[in-house]
N, C-alpha and C positions, 0 to 999 in steps of 0.2 A: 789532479791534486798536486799541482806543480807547486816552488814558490814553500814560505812557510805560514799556511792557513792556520790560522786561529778557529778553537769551538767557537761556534758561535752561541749567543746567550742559552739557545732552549736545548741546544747539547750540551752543554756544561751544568744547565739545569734538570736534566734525566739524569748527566752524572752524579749528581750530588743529592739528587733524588735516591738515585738504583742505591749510594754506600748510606744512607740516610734506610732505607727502609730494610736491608741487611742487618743494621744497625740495633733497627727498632725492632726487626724481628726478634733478635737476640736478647733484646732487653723485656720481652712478652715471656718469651721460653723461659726466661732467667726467673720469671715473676711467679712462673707457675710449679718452680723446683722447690719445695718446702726439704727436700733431705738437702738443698742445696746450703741451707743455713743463709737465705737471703729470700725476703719476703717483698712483697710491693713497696712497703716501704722503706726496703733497702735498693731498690734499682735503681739501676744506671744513672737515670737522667739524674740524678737527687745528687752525684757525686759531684763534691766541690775540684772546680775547674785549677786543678793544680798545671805548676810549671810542667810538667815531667806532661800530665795527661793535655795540656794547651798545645805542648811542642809535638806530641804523636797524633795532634790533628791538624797539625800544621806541615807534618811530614805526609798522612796520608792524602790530604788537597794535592799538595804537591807531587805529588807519584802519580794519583791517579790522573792528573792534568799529564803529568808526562807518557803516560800511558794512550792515553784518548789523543794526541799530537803524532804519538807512533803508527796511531792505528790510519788516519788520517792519511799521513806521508807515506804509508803502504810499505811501512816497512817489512824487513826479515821478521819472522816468528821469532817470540822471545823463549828462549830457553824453560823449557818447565819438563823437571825432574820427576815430579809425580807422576806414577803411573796409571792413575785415574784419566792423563791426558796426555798420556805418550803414542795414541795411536795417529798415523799419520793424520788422519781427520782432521782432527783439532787444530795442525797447522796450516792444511789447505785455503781455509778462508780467513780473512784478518777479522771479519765476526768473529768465529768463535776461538779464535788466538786469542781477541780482547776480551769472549768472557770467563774464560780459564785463566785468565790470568787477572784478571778486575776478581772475579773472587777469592785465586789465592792472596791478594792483596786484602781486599778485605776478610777473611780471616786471620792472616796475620798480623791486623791492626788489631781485632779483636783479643784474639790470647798478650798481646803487649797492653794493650789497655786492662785485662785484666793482672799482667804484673805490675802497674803502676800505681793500682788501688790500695791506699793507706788500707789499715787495718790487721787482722790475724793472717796470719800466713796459713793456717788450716781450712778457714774461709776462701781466701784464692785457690789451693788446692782444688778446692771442690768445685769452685768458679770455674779454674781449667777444666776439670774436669765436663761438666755441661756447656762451657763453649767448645769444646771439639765435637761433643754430642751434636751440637748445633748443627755448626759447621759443615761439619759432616753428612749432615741431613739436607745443606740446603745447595750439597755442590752443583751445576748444570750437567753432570754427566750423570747425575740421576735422573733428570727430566727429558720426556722426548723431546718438546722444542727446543733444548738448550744441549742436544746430544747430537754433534755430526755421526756419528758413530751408528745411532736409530738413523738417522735418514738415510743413510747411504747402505745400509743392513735394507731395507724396508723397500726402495728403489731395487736396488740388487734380485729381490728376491720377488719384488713386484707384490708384497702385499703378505705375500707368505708369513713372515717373519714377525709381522703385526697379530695375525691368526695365532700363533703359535704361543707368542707372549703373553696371548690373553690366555687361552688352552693350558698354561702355565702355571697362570694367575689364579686361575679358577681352583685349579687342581689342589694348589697352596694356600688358598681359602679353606679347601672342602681339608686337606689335612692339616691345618690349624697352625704352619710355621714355614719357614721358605725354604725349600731344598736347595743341600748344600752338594750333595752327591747323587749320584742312581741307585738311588736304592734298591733296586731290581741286583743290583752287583751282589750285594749282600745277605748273607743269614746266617743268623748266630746256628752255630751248631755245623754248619757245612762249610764254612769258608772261613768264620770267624768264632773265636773259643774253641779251636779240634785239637788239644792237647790231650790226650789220654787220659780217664779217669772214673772214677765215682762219686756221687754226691753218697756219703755214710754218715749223715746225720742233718735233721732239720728240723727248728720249730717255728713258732708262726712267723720269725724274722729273717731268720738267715737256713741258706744252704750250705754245708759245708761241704768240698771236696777235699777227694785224696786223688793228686793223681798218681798216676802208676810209675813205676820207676822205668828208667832208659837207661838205665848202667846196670851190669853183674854185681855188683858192691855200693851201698848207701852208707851217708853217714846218720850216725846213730840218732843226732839229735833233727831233728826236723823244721822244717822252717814254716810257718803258721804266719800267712798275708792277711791284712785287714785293709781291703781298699776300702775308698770314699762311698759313701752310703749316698750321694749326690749325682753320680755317677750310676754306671753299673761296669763289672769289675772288670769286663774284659778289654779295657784298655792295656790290661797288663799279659791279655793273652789275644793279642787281635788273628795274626796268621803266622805260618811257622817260622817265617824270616824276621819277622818284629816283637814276637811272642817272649816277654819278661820269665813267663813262666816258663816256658818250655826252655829258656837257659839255666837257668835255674835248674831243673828236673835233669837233664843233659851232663851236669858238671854234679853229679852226684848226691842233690839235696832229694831228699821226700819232702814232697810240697802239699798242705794243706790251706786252701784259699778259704775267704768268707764270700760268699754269695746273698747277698743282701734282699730282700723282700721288697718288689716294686710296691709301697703300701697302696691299699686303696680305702674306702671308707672304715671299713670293717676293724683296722687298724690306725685308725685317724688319733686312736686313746696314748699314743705308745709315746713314753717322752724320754730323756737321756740316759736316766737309769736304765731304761729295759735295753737300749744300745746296748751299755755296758754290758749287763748280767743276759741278756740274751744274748747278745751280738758278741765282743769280743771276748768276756768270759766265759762261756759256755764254750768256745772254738779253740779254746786251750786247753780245757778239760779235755776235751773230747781228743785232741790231737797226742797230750799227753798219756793218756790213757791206751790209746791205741797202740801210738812206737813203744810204750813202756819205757819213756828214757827220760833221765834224773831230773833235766831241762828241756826250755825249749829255745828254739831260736824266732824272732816275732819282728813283721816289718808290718810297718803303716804307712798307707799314701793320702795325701793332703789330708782330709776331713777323718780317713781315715786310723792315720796316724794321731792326731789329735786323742780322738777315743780310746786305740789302745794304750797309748800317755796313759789318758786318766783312768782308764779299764786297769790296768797295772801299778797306777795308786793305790786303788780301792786292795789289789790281790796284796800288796806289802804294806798295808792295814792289818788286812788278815790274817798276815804270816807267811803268807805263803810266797817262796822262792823259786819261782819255775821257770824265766825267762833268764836265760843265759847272756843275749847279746839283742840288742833293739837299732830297726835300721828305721829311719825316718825320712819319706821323701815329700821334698817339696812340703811339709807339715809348718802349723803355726801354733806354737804353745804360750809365746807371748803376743799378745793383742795390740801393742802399741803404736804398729803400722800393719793394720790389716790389709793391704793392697788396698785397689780402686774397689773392690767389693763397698770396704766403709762409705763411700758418695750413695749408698741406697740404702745404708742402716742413721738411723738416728732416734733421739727417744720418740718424737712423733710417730715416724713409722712402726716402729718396735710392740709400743704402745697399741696402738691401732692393729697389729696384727694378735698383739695377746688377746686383746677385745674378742676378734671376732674364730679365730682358732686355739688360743691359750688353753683351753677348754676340752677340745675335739676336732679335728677336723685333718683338711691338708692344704697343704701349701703344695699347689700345682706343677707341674714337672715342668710345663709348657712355658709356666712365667719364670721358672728356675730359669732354662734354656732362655729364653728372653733379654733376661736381667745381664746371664752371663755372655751373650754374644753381642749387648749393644755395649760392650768393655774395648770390643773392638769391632765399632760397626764398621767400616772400610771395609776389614776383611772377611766379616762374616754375616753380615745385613748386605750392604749397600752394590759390592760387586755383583753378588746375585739378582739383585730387584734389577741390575742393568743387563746379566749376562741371561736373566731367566724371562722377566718380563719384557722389557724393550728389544733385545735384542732377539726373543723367541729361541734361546739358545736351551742344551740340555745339560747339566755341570757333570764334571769327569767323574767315574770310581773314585774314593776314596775313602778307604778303611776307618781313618780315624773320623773324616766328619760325620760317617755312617755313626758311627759311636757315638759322637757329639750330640745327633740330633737324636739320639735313643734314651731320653729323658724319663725320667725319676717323679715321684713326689715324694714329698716328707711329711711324717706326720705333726701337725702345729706345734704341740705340746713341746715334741722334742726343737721342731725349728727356730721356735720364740725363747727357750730356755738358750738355746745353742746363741742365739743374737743377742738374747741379752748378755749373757752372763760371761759370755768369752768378749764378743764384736764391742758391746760397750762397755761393759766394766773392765775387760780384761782381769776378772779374777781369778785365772786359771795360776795363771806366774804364784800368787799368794798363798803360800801355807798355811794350812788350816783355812782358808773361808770358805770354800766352794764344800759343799755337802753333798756326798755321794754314795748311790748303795748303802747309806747305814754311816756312813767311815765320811773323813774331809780330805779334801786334795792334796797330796804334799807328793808334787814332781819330785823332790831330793831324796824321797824311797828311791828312785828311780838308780840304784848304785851298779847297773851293768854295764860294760862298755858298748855305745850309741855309735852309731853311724847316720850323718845326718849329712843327707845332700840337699841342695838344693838347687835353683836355675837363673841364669844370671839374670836373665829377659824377664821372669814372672811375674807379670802384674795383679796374682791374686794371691802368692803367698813371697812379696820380695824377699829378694835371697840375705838381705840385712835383717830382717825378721826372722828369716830359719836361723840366721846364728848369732839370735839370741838363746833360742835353745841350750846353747854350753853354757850358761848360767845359770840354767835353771836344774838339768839333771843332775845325778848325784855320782856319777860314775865317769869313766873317762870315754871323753868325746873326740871320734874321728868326725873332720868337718872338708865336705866335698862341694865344688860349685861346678857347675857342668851348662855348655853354652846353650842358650834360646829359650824355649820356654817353659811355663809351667808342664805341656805334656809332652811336648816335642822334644824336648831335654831327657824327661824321664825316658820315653821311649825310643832309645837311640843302640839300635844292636850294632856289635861291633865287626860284622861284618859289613854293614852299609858304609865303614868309611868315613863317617861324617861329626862333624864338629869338633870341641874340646874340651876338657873339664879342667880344673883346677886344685891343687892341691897344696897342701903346707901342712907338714905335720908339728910345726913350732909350736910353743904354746902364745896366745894370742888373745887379751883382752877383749878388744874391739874390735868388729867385724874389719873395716880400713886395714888396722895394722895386720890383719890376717890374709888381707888380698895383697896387701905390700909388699909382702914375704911370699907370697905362691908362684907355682910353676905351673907351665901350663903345658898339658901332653895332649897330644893330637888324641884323635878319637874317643869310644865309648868309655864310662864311668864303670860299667858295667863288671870287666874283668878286675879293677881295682877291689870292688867291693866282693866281689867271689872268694877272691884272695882271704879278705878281712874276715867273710862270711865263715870259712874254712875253721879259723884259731880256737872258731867254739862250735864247730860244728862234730865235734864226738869223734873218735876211730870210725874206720868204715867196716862195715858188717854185709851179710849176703843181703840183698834185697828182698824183701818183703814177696812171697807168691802169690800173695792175692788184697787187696786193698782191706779198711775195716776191720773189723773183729768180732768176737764170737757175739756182743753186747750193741755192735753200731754195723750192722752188714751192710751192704751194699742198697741202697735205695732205688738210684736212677743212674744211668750215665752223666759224665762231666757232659755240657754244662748244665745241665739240671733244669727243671722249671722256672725258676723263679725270676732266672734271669729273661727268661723270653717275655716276662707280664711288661703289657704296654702300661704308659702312664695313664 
């Protein structure tokens, strides 16, 4: 390959073939996305050939010609950043140098063709959205023939490694989703959720626990968690070094959690209301009643937060004053950019699921998990299908994927109201419309002072949409942003050293001018909000001898049944 060889005709015509049917692939995919807000008759081929979209295929001919002349001339390997194809591998041969790199090329013709498309800016959103879906689906290091990675695994190990993959495959068939961890590492109750405690009260929805105290002296008012009902809760108590709760219980609070009801048929009836009045109202009662103190103190996380919001409308309807101070994490009370979640609600969908569960039923835990890990399939589809099936590998411990893949279902009733009435209308933000428990929604009851964090990274609750919240509550608002994601952010103890949060106590219209103004301190959110937690958390008194009371005794050990129900 001496000299400068030109492609010749029938290689330049595979080339323009292989970004040709990339192309069309994408525009099939595109065809079949009805939440995508683009239908057959709005595809690709049908867009009028503007300047902007003439000159980006005029730029892509030209790359990929200059690319196919590299490969040719035997050049050096080109630089590629992605770690999808930073293992030596990939550079060893100029095959597959040129097809890591001929597809990052052609995906990134793609997402610029998709920003070149006249039209709504909400409709490219979503455009983006399912071209990286795509993309992402159709990289060569997901397939054996297009993975030096599988060949030389597969060689290596003389065949083993193929065995394994499939033994893998199987295994993830027969358990209905792809392993992200060993789950052999984990069990609730022995390694994960072993914070001390009692479950002292339960009806057909939730468990509640007390745990036990870890200090000689508590403060009076007690702190009452409502995590995400989408989840299961022990994200917030995984093991004793990441464990939200057990700092919490350590620095002097009495912590009662909700423990949420894995639903199964039986409970398929149950819709937003019984959340409320079973779920977060009942776990006040029962908390207040027990410490006997004036107030209470009440945190929500994502979905969860949400609920105690509107759980806490409906109580300052009724009169009733019992929540002292409100922490909110990562929560979304205005709907106006519900993260990438909104690319899989729209009326069609919505529609179609009141049909067939509006009524009864459940919305599957499986397809939850599903929905929410192709948000980032790279990192939690696509490495696996290479590191578990091709590569016959086994993935590491890890606490929170274990949690991840410990999926929920919902019951319809509640999860079609929950889509409609917040995801599309957003009528949560609006006083007086939403009808609940008897009473209508009006957040600016909400007159206690909020602590509302959020995560800078979070693509299902953006951190500009958590601080819209200061507009809508009624009380005075601390507003925290704390670095990476929606869980990885939350669950950041401050002994691991790690990341940063953000802070501004100025007063601040708009989310911008609130970042404008902030400072940013190394480490966990954690100790800040302790601090905050404290201003209403009552004098301290001896602690409690035994959990419960004479009316709510002790049921089962923390963490209870409910949390162990599979989906």
């Amino acid at each position: 390959m001496s000299g400068n060889p030109q492609p010749d005709g029938a290689a330049m015509q595979n080339l323009y073939q292989a970004g040709q049917a990339f192309a069309q692939g994408f525009m099939h995919f595109m065809a079949q996305q009805p939440a995508a807000g683009v239908g057959p008759a709005a595809a690709l081929p049908h867009l009028p050939q503007s300047e902007a979209i003439a000159s980006l295929q005029k730029s892509f001919a030209e790359r990929h010609l200059a690319l196919w002349q590299a490969m040719l001339q035997g050049g050096a390997p080109g630089e590629v950043k992605d770690k999808r194809f930073a293992a030596a591998e990939w550079a060893e041969s100029p095959y597959f140098d040129y097809l890591r790199q001929a597809y990052l090329l052609n995906a990134e013709f793609l997402g610029r063709l998709v920003d070149a498309m006249p039209g709504d800016e909400a409709v490219r959103e979503r455009l983006r959205f399912f071209t990286r879906q795509f993309a992402d689906a159709m990289a060569p290091s997901n397939f054996a023939a297009t993975n030096p990675e599988f060949v030389k695994t597969a060689l290596a190990t003389q065949g083993a490694s193929i065995t394994a993959g499939i033994k893998n495959l199987l295994e993830d068939l027969r358990k209905g989703r792809i392993s992200m961890t060993d789950d052999a590492a984990f069990e609730v109750g022995r390694n994960l959720a072993t914070t001390p405690g009692q479950v002292i009260f339960e009806n057909e929805l939730i468990q509640l626990i007390q745990y036990d105290p870890a200090t000689p002296k508590v403060h009076a008012r007690p702190l009452v968690i409502v995590p995400p009902c989408i989840n299961k809760f022990y994200i917030l108590d995984l093991q004793p070094q990441n464990s939200f709760v057990r700092h919490a219980v350590e620095r002097g609070m009495t912590v009662f959690l909700v423990s949420w009801r894995n639903p199964q048929a039986d409970l398929g009836h149950l819709g937003w209301d019984d959340y409320l009045e079973k779920g977060a109202l009942a776990a006040l009662d029962v908390a207040q009643e027990i410490s006997g103190a004036d107030q209470l103190n009440a945190l929500g996380f994502c979905v969860g937060g949400t609920i105690l919001a509107a759980a806490l409308s409906v109580a300052g309807a009724r009169g009733a004053d019992r929540v002292a101070s409100l922490t909110l994490l990562t929560s979304l009370l205005d709907f106006s950019d519900g993260g990438e979640v909104t690319h899989y609600v729209d009326e069609a969908s919505v529609a179609a699921r009141e049909k067939v569960i509006g009524g009864g039923g459940l919305l599957r835990g499986a397809e939850l998990a599903s929905a929410f890990s192709s948000l980032r399939a790279n990192d939690l589809i696509w490495q696996y299908v290479v590191g578990n099936y091709l590569k016959g590998g086994q993935p590491a411990a890890f606490d929170l994927l274990y949690w991840n893949a410990d999926s929920t279902n919902l019951p319809g009733p509640f999860a079609v109201w929950y889509l409609r009435h917040l995801y599309l209308e957003n009528a949560l933000r609006e006083p007086g419309r939403l009808a609940m428990c008897g009473t209508t929604a009006d957040l600016s009851r909400l007159g206690m002072p909020a602590y509302l964090y959020s995560s800078r990274e979070d693509h299902i609750v953006p951190w500009k949409s958590a601080y819209l919240s200061r507009g809508l509550l009624g009380g005075e608002t601390t507003f925290v942003m704390g670095a990476s994601g929606h869980i990885a952010g939350v669950v950041n103890p401050p002994a691991a050293g790690k990341r940063s949060h953000w802070r501004n106590d100025a007063p601040a219209a708009e989310a911008d001018e609130w970042l404008a103004g902030a400072t940013e301190f190394k480490g966990s959110w954690w100790p800040h909000w302790i601090e905050w937690l404290k201003r209403f958390a009552g004098d301290e008194r001896a602690a409690p001898k035994k959990p419960g009371s004479r009316r709510h005794k002790p049921i089962e050990a923390a963490p209870g049944r409910y949390v162990r129900e599979k989906a």
